[in-house]
Structure formats: structure tokens, C-alpha cells
PAMIMI-463223 format. One line per 2 residues: for each residue x, y, z of N, C-alpha, C. Coordinates in steps of 0.1 Angstrom, whole numbers, always signed. Atoms other than C-alpha are relative to their C-alpha. Layout:
BEGIN
X/Y/Z/X/Y/Z/X/Y/Z | ...
! end
This chain:
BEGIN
+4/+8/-12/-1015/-400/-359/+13/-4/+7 | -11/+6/-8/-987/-411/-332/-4/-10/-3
-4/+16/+2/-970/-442/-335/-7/-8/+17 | +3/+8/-11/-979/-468/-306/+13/+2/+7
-11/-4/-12/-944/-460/-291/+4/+9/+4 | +6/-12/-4/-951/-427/-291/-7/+6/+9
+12/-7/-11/-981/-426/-272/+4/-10/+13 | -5/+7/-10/-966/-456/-249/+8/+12/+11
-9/-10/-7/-938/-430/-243/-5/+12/+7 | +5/-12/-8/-957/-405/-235/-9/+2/+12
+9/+6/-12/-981/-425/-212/+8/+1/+13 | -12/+2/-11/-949/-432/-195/+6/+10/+9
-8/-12/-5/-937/-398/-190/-12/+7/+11 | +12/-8/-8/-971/-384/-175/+0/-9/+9
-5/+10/-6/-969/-414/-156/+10/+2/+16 | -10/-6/-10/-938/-404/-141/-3/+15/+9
+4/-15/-5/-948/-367/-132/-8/-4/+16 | +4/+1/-18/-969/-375/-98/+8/+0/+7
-17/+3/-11/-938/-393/-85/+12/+8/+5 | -10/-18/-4/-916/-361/-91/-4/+6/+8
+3/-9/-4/-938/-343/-82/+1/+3/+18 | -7/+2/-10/-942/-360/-47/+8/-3/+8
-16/+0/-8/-908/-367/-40/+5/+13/+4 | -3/-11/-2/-904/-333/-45/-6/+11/+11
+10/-6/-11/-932/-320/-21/+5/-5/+14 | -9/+6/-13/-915/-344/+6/+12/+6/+0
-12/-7/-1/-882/-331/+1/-3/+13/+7 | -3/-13/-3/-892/-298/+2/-4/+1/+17
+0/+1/-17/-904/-304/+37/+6/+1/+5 | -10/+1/-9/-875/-307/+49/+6/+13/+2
-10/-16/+2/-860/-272/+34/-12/+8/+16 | +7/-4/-12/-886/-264/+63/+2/+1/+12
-3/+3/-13/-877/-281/+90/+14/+5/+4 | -16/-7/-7/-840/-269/+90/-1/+15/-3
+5/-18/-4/-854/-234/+84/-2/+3/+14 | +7/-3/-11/-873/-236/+115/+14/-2/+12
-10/+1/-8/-842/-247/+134/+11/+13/-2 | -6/-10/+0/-824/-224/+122/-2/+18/+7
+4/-7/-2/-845/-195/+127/+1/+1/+12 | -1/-1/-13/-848/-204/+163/+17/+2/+7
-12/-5/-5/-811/-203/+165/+6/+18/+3 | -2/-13/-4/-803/-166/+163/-9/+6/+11
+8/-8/-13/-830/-160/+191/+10/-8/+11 | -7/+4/-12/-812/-183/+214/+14/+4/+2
-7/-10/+0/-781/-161/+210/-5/+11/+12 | +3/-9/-12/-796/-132/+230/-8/-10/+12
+8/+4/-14/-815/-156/+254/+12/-5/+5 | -16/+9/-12/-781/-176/+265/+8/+15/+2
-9/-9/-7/-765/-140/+268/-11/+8/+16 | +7/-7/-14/-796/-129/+295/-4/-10/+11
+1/+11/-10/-803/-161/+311/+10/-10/+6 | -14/+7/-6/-768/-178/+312/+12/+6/-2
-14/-7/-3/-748/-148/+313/+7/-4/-10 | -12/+5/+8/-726/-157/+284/+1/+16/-8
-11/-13/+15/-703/-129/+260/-3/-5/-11 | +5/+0/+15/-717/-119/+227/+11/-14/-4
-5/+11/+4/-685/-141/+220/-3/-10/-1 | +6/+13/-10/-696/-171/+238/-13/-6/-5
+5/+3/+5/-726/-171/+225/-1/-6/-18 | -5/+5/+18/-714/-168/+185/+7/-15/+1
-5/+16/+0/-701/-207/+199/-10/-8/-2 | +12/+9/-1/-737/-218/+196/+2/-4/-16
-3/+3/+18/-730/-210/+153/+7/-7/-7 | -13/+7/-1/-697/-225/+161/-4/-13/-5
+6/+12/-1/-713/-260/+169/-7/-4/-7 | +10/+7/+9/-740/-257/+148/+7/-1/-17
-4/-5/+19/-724/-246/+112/+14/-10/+2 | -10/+10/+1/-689/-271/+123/-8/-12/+3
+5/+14/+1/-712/-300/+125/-2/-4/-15 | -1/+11/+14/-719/-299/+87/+10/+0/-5
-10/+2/+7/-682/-293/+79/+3/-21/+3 | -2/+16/-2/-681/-331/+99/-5/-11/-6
+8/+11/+4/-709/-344/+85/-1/-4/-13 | +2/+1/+13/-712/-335/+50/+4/-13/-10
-4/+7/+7/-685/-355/+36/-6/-16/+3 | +4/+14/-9/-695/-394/+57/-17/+0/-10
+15/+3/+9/-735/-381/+42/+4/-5/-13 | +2/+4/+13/-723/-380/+7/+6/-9/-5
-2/+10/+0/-705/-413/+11/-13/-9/+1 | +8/+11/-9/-734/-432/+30/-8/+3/-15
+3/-3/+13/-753/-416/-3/-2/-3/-12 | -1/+10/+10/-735/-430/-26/+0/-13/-4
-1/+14/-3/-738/-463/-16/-12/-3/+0 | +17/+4/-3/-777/-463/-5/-10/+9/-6
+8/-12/+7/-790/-431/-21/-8/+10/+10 | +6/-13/-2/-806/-401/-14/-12/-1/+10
+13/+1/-10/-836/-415/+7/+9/-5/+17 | -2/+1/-7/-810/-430/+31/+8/+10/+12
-2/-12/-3/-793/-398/+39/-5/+11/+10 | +11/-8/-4/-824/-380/+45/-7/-7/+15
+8/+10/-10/-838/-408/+69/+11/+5/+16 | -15/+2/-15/-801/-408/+92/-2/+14/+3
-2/-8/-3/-805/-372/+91/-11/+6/+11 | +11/-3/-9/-839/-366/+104/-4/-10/+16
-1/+7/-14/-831/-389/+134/+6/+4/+7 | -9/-10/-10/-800/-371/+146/-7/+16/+1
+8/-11/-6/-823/-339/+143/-12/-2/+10 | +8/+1/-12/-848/-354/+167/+10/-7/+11
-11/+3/-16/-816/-368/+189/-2/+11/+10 | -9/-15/-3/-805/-333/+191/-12/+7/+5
+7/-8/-1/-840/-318/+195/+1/-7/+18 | +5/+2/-11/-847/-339/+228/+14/+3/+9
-12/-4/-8/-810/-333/+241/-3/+13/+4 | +1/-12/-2/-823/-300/+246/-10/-4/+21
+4/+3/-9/-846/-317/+279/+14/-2/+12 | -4/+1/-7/-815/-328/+298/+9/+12/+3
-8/-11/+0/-793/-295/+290/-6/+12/+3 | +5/-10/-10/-822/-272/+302/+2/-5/+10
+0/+5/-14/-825/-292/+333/+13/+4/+9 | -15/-8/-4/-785/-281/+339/+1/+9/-2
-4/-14/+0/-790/-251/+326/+17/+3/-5 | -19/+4/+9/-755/-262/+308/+4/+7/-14
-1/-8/+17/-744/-236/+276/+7/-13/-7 | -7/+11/+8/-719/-266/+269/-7/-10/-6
+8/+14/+3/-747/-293/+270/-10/+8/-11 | +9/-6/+16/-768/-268/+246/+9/-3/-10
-5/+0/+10/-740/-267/+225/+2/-11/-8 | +1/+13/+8/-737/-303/+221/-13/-1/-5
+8/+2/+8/-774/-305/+217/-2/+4/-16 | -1/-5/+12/-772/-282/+187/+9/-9/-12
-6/+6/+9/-745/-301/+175/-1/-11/-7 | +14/+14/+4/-767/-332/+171/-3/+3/-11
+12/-4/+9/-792/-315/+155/+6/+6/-13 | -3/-1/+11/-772/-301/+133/+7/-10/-12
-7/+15/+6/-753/-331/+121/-8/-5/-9 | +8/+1/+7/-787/-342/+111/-5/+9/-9
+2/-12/+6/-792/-307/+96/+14/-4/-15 | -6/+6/+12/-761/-316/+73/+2/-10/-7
+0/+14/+8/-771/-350/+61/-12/+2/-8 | +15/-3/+8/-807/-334/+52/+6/+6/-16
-2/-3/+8/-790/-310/+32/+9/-2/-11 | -9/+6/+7/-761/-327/+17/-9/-11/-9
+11/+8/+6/-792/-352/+5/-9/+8/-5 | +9/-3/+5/-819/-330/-3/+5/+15/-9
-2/-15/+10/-805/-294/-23/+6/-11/-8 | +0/+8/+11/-789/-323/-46/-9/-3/-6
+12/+6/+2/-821/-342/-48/-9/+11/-9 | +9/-15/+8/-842/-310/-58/+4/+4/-15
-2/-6/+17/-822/-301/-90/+2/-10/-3 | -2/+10/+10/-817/-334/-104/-16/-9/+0
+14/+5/-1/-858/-340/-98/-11/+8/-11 | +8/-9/+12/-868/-323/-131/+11/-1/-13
-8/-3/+6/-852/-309/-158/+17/+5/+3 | -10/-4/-4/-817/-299/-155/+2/+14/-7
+0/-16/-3/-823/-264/-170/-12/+8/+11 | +11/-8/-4/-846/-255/-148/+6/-5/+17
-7/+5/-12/-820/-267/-116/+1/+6/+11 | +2/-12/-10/-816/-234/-100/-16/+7/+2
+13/-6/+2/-852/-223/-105/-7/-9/+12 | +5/+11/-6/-863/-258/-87/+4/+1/+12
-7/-1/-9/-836/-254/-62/-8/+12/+8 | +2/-14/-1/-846/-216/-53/-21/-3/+6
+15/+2/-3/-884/-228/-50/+1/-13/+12 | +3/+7/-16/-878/-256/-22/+6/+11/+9
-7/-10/-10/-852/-231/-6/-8/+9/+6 | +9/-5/-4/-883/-209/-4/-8/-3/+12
+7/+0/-14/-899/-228/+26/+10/-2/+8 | -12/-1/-11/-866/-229/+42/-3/+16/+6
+4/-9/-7/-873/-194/+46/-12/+1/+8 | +11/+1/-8/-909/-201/+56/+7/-5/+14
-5/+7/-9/-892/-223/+82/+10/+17/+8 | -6/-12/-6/-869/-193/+92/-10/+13/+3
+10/-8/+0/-900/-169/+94/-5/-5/+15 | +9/+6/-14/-917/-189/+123/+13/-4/+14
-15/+2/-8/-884/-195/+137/+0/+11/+17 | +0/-9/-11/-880/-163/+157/-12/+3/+5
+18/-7/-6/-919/-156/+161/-2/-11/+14 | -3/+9/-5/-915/-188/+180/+5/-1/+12
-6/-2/-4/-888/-179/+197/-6/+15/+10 | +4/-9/-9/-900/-145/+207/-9/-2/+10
+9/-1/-7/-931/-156/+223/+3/-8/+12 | -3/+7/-6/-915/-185/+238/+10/+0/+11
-8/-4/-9/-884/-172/+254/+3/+12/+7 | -5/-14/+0/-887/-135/+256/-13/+2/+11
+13/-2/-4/-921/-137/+277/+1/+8/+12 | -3/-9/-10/-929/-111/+300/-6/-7/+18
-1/+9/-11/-922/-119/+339/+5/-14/+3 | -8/+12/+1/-906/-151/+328/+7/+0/+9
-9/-4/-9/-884/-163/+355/+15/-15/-10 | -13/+11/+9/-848/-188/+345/-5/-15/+3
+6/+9/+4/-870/-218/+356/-10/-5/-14 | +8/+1/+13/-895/-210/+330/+5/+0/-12
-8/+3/+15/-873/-201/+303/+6/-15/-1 | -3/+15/+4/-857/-237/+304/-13/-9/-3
+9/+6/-2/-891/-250/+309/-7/+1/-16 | +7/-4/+14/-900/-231/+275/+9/-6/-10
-12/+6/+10/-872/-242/+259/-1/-18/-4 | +8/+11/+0/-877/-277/+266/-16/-9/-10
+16/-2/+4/-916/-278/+257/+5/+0/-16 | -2/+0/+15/-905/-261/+223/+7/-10/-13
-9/+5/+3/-878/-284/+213/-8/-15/+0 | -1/+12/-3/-895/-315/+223/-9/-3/-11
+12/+4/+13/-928/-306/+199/+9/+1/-11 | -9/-1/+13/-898/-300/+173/+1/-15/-3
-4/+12/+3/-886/-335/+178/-16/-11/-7 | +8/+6/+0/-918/-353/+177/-5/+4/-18
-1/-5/+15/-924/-330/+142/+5/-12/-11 | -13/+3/+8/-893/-341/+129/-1/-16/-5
+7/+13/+2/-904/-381/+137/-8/+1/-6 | +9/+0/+11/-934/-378/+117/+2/-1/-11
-4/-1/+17/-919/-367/+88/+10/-12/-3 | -11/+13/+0/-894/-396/+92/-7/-14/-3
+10/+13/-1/-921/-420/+93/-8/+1/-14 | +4/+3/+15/-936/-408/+63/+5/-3/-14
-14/+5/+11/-904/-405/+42/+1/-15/+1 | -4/+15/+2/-895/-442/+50/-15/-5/+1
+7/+9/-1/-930/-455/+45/-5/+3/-17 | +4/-9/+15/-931/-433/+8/+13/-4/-8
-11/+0/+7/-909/-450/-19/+5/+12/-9 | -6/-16/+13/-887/-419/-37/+4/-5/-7
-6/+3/+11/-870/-423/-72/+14/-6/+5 | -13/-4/-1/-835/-433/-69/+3/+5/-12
-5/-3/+12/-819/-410/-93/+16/+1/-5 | -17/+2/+5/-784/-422/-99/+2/-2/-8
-1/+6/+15/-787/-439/-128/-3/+12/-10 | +9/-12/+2/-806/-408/-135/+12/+13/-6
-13/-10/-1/-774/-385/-129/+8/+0/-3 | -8/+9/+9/-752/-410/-148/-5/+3/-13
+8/-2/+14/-773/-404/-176/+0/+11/-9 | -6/-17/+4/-773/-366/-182/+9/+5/+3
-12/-5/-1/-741/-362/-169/+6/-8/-3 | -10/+12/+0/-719/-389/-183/+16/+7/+2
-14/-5/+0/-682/-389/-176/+6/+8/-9 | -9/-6/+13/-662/-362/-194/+12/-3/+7
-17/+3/+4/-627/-373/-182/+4/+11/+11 | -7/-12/-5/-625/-343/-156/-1/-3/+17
+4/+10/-16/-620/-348/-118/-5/+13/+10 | +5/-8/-7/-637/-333/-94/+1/+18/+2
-5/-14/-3/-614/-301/-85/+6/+5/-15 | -11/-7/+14/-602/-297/-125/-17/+6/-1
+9/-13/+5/-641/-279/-125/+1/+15/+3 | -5/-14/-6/-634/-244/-123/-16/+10/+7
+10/-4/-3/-669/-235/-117/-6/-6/+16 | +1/-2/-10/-670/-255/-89/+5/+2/+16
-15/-5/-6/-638/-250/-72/-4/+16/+8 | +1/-19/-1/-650/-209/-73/-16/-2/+10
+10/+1/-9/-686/-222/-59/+4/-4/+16 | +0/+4/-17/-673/-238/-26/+6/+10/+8
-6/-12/-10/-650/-208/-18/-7/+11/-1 | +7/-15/-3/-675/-184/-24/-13/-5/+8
+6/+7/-10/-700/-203/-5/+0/+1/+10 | -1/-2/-15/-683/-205/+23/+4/+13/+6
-2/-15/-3/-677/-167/+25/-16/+4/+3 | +8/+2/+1/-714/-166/+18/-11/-4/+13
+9/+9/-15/-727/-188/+47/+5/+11/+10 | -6/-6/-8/-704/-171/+66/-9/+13/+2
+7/-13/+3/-721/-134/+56/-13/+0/+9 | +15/+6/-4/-758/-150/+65/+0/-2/+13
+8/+5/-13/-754/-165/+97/+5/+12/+7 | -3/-14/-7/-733/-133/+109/-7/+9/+0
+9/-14/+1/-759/-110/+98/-15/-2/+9 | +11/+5/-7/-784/-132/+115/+4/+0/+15
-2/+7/-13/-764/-141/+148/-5/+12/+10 | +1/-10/-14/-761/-104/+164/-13/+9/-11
+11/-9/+5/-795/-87/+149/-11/+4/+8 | +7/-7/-11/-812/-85/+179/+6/+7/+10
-8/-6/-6/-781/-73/+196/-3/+16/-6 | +1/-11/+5/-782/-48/+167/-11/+13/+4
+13/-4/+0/-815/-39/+166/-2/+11/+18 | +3/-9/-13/-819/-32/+205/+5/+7/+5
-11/-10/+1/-788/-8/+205/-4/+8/-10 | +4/-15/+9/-800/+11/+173/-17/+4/-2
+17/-5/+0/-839/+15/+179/-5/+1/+15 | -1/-5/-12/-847/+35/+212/-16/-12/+4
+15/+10/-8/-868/+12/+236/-3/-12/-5 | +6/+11/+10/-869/-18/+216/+6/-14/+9
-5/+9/-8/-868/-49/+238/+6/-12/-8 | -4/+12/+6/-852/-81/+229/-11/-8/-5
+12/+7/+1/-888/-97/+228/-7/+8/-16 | +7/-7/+9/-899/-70/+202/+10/-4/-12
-13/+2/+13/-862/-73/+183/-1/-13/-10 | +9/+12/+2/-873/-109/+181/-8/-5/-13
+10/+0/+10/-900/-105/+162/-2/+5/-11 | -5/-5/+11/-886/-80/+141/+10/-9/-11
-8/+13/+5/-861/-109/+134/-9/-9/-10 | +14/+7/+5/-893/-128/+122/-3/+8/-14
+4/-12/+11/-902/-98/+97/+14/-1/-14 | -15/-4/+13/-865/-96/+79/+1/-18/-1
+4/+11/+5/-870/-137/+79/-12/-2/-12 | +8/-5/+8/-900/-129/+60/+3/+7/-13
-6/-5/+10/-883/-107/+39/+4/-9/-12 | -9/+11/+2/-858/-136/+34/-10/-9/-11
+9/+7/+4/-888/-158/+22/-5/+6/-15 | +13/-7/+10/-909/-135/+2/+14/+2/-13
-2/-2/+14/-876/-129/-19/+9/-11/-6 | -1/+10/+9/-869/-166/-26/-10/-2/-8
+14/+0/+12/-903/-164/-42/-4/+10/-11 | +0/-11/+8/-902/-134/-58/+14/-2/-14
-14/-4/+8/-866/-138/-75/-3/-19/-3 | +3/+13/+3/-876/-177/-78/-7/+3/-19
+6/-1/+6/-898/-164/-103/+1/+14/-12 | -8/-8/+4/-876/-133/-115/+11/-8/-12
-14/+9/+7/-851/-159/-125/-4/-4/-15 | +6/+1/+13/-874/-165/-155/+1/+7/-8
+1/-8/+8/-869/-135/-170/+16/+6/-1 | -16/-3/+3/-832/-127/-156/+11/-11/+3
-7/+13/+1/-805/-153/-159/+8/+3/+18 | -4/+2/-12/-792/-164/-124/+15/+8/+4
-8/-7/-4/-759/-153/-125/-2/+18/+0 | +2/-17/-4/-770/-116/-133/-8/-1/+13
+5/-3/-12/-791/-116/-103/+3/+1/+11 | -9/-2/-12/-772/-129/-82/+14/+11/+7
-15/-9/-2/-743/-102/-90/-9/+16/+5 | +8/-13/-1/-772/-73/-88/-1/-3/+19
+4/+4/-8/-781/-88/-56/+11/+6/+13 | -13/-3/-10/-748/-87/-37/+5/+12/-1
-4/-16/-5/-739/-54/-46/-8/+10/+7 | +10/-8/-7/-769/-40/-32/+1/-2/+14
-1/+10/-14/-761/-63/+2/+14/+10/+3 | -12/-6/-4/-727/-45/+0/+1/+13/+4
+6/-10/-4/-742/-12/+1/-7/+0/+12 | +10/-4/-8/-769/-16/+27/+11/-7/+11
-8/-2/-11/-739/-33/+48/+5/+15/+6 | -7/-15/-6/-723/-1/+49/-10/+11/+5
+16/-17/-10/-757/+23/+62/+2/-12/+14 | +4/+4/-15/-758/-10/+88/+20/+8/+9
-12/-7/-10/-722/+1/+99/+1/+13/+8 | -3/-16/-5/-726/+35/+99/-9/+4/+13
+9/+4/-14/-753/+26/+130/-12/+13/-2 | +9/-9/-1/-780/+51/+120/-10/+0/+10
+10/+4/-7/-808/+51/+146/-14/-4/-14 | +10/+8/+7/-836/+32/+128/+1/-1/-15
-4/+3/+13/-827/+36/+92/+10/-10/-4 | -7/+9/+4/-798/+14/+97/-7/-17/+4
+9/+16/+0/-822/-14/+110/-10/-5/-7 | +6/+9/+17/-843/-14/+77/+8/-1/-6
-11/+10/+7/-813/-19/+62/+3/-12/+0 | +2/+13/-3/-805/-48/+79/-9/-8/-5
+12/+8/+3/-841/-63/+72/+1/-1/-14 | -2/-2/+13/-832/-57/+36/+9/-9/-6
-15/+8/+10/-800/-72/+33/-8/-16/+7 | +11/+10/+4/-822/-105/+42/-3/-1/-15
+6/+1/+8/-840/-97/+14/+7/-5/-11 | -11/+0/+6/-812/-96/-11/+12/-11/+7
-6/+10/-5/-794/-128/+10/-7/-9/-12 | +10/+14/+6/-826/-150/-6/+6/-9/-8
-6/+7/+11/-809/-166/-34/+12/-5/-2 | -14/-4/+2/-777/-161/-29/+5/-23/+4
-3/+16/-3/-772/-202/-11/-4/-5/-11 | +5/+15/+7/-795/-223/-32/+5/+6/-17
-4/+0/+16/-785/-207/-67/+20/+3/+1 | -16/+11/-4/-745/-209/-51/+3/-17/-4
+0/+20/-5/-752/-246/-46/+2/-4/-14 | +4/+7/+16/-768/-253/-82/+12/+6/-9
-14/-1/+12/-740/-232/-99/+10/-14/+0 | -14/+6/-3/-712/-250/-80/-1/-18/-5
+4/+11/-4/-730/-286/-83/-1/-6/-17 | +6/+0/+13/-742/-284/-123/+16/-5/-3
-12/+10/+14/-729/-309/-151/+10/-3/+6 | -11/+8/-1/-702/-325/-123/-6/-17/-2
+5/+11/+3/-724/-357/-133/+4/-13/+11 | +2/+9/-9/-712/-389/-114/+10/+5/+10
-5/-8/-12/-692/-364/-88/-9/+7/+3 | +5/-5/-2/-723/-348/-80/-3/+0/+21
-3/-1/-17/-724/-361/-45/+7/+0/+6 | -12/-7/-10/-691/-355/-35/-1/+10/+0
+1/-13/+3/-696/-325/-50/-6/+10/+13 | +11/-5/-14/-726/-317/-27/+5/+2/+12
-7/-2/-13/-711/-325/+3/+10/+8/+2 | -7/-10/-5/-680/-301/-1/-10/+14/-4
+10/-16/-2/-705/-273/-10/-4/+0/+15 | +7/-4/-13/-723/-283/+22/+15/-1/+14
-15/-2/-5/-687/-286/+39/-2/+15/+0 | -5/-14/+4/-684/-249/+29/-9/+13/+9
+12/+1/-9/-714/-244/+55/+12/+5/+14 | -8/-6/-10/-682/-238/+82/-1/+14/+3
-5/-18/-2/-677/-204/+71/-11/+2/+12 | +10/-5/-9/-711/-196/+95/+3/-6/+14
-9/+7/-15/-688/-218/+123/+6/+12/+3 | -9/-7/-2/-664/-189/+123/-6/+17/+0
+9/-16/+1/-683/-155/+117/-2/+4/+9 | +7/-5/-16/-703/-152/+149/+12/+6/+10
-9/-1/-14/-673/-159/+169/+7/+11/-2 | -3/-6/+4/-653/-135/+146/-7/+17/+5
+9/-14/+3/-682/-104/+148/-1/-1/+20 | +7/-4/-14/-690/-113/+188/+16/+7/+4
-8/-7/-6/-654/-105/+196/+8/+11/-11 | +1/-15/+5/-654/-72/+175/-6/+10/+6
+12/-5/-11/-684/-64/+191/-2/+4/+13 | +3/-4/-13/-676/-71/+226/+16/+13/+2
-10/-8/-1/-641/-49/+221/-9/+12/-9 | -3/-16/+7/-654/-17/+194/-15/-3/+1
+16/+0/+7/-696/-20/+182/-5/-17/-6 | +10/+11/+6/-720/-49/+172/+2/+13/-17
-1/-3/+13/-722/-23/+141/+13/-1/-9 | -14/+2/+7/-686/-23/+132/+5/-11/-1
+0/+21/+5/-688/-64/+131/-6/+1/-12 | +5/-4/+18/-709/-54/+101/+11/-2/-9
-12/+3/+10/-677/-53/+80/+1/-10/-4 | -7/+11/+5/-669/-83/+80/-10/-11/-12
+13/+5/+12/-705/-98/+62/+1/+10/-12 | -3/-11/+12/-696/-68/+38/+10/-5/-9
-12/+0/+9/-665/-78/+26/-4/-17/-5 | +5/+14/+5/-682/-117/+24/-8/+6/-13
+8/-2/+10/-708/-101/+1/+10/+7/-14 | -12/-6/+12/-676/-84/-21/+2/-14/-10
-3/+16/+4/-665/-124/-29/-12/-3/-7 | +12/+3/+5/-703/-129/-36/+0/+6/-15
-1/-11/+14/-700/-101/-64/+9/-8/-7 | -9/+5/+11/-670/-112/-80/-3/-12/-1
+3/+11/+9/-678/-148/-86/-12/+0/-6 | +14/-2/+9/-715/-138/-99/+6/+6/-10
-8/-8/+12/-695/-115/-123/+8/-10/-8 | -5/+6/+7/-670/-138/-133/-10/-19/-7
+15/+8/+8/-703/-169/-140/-2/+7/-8 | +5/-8/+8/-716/-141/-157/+5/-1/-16
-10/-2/+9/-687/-137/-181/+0/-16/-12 | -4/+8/+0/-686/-172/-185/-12/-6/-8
+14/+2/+4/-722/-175/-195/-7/+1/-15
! end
């Protein structure tokens, strides 16, 4: 028979489990909401080059603004963080994502690419205080072997969120007979039901006590004596990371550029949607390899993964007519994992450096600042396909530090 502190203990523990459970159900909300933002970003790429005239270049400034707001933000979140926790993070963030969403009302009204760009830059700010707070949150809301597994399963509706993204987008900005009042007017509209979203969930988080888990983090990670940058694991996570990000948002920025250049007849409204489908992809193989990870250890997957990505870059180069645009939708597929089991390598056992830690991983979030702009002016001088390279040789970096975890393992 159990002792009476036995079964106390164990009262205690089942006890606990709801509260994980929905802290963890709220969190994951969020991997949603900056999905959905996201997603909608690579459609407004081709809409600011047909309605405000802007160069592929010009436009890759929208990724600019959005992906250098969380090199600004990151570090200030995982300060504010450490001081108030994880719930306060999450709160500041989803406020500056509904700033940013309604800044989108005065910047259609101008029809201003500058005033978009600042709106984005809002929204993303809030976009790096969510994440700098919640991909921490997620692996330290369970077991700690089971970190990447946890992580990889909220990242999963980030993809959902990236799925509806362009569907969203397509129907909303790509519409046929649309005139450039209407598109602002759609733009507007979309953005404004985003913000009002975003409030909701703000209201529920701050009316829903979460765990603080610092003491928590203190606990299973106690100080070993090592500082921050003497981890070599995660030193190798932030710079492959930010190659990484980089790879993603480049493969996403020009894919309707792609697309409507390598598949005869294929409008931007239809590319769109196709964008929607290789989001999908995106989704279906954080869920699939979520649950792969059970049987193959993280770092091998992620090294199988990227070399497959390094391959199907090279068929997108070589511009096939329609073979190289399931490629494309592929190398999605084979992206899935690649961030949230990045994060959890680079993040694991730094124990009371976990939230600085976080924040330079989400710092590392720039690389996808520089890419766009990098591939639009390849693009607008030689091919959108021959910008391909450069997310190729990102996914090379991906390989070798999966290989060398591997080794390590």
C-alpha cells in the first residue's frame, strides 16, 4: 500500500497536469496567431509590387521590417521576462501586434509602402516578444526530454496559422476586377478583424493565471559554472538559426513571383493559393515529424531533412516548368522542423540563461531581414530562380550543424 506522502504526492502531481496542460493550450495560440501574420506576409509581397508599383527588391523591405524588428525586440523581451515572467512578455506582445494590426487603417488610406512598412514593424515587435516568451515557455511546460517534441507540437499551429494565411490573402487581395481603392479597403477590413482577434486573446491570457516557471528552470537546470557563450551547442544554434530563418522567409517571400513565371497561366490569385497548399505542407509535416521524432532522434532528422531541402533547392533553380514548383511546395515540407527543434537544441540545459538565451535565438530571426532583399535584387538583375541559391546554401549550414548534434549525441 502507498505511504500517505505518496499518495499526497501524487494527488499533487495530477493536480498539476490541467494547469500545464492549459497554459499550454493558451500558449499554443499564439504559435497561431504569428503564423497567420506571417502567412499573410509573403502574399503582400506580390500585392505592393502590382498595386504600389514597388521592385521585387523593394518589396523584400517588407521582410526587412518585419524579421529586423525581432533582432530589436528580442533582447528588451527577455529582459522585461526576467524580471516579470513569461506571462508579461506575452501580454506587451499581443498589444503591439494589435497596434501594428490597426496601423494598417491609416497606411492604406495613404496608400504609403513606408507607412506599411512601419505598420509591419509594430506588429512584428509584438511578434518577437510572443516568441521570445512563448517557444521558451512550451519546452520548459513538461518534461524536459520531451522539449523538442512539445516545442515541434505548438509550432504545428504556427503552420495552421501560415495555411490560412495566404488563403486569406488570396481571396482578399487578389480578387477579380478589384480596383486600388478596393484592395486598401480589403486590406484594411482584414487587418482590423486580425487586431480585434489578437485583443481577445489578450483578454483571456491576462484574466487566466499561468505557472510562473522560473523557479521551475532554476531547478532542473541549476548553475554549472558556464556562461552563456562558453555553450558550444548553443553558440552553433544561433548561427545556424539565423541562416535558417533566413532560408524560410526567402523561400516564402518570392514564391508567387516563382510560381507565376514557372507554371503557364497561373495568376497571382491562383499562385496565392498554391502558397496556401505548400503552407499546408509546412503544417502537415510539423505533425507528422512531431510524431516521427518518437521513433527518430531529432538531430538525425533534422540532418535527413536538410539535405533533401538542398536537393529539391537545386530542381527549384534549375526553373523546370511545373516540376520545379512541386519542388518548391516540398521544400516547405522538409522546412517543418527545422526552427522549433533549432530553438530547443540551441536553448536546452542553459538553465538560469535560458532567457537570454531565447532572446538571442529569436535575435537570430534577422537572417529573414536580409534574404528577401538579398534574392529580390538577384532576381530583379538575372532570375527569381537563380535567387534560389542562396536558401540552398542556408540549408548546407542546416546540414552541418544537424551532423555535427548528431556526433555529439
Amino acid at each position: 500500500m502507498l505511504s500517505k506522502e505518496t499518495r499526497v504526492a501524487d494527488g499533487a502531481q495530477r493536480a498539476a497536469v490541467p494547469t500545464y496542460r492549459w497554459a499550454l493550450i493558451l500558449v499554443t495560440s499564439l504559435f497561431f496567431l504569428w503564423g497567420l501574420s506571417y502567412g499573410l506576409l509573403d502574399v503582400l509581397n506580390k500585392h505592393f509590387q502590382e498595386t504600389l508599383h514597388v521592385s521585387k527588391a523593394q518589396s523584400g523591405l517588407l521582410q526587412s521590417a518585419y524579421f529586423g524588428a525581432y533582432f530589436l525586440i528580442a533582447l528588451p523581451a527577455g529582459l522585461l521576462m526576467d524580471r516579470h515572467g513569461y506571462k508579461a512578455g506575452i501580454l506587451l506582445g499581443l498589444c503591439l501586434y494589435a497596434a501594428g494590426a490597426l496601423l494598417f487603417m491609416p497606411a492604406a488610406a495613404a496608400a504609403s509602402f513606408p507607412f506599411f512598412l512601419l505598420a509591419l514593424f509594430v506588429i512584428a515587435c509584438g511578434l518577437g516578444c510572443l516568441e521570445t516568451a512563448a517557444n521558451p515557455y512550451a519546452t520548459v511546460l513538461g518534461e524536459p526530454q520531451g522539449a523538442e517534441r512539445r516545442l515541434n507540437l505548438a509550432q504545428s499551429f504556427n503552420g495552421l496559422g501560415q495555411f490560412f494565411g495566404p488563403l486569406i490573402g488570396g481571396a482578399m487581395f487578389f480578387s477579380a476586377g478589384s480596383t486600388p481603392a478596393s484592395d486598401m479597403g480589403s486590406l484594411q477590413t482584414t487587418y482590423v478583424v486580425i487586431a480585434i482577434l489578437v485583443l481577445l486573446v489578450a483578454v483571456l491570457i491576462a484574466r487566466t493565471p499561468l505557472p510562473d516557471l522560473r523557479a521551475q528552470e532554476q531547478a532542473l537546470h541549476p548553475v554549472s559554472g558556464k556562461g552563456l557563450w562558453q555553450h558550444r551547442e548553443f553558440v552553433g544554434g544561433v548561427i545556424t538559426q539565423f541562416f535558417y530563418v533566413a532560408a524560410q522567409v526567402g523561400v516564402g517571400a518570392f514564391f508567387i513571383n516563382y510560381v507565376t513565371e514557372h507554371w503557364a497561366q497561373m495568376s497571382s490569385q491562383r499562385a496565392a493559393y498554391l502558397l496556401s497548399i505548400a503552407m499546408l505542407a509546412f503544417m502537415f509535416g510539423r505533425f507528422f515529424s512531431t510524431w516521427l521524432m518518437g521513433r527518430v532522434s531529432a538531430q538525425r532528422l533534422l540532418l535527413i531533412y536538410a539535405l533533401i531541402n538542398i536537393v529539391l533547392c537545386a530542381l527549384v533553380v534549375m526553373g523546370l516548368e511545373g516540376v520545379s514548383v512541386i519542388a518548391l511546395i516540398a521544400v516547405f515540407f522538409f522546412m517543418s522542423i527545422m526552427f522549433p527543434t533549432l530553438f530547443a537544441m540551441g536553448v536546452k540545459n542553459l538553465g538560469p540563461h535560458t532567457k537570454r538565451g531565447s532572446s538571442f535565438m529569436i535575435m537570430a530571426i534577422v537572417g529573414g531581414a536580409l534574404m528577401p532583399y538579398l534574392m529580390g535584387k538577384v532576381a530583379d538583375h538575372s532570375s527569381v530562380a537563380l535567387a534560389y541559391l542562396l536558401p540552398l546554401g542556408c540549408f548546407v549550414i542546416v546540414a552541418v550543424y544537424a551532423r555535427s548534434r548528431l556526433r555529439q549525441s
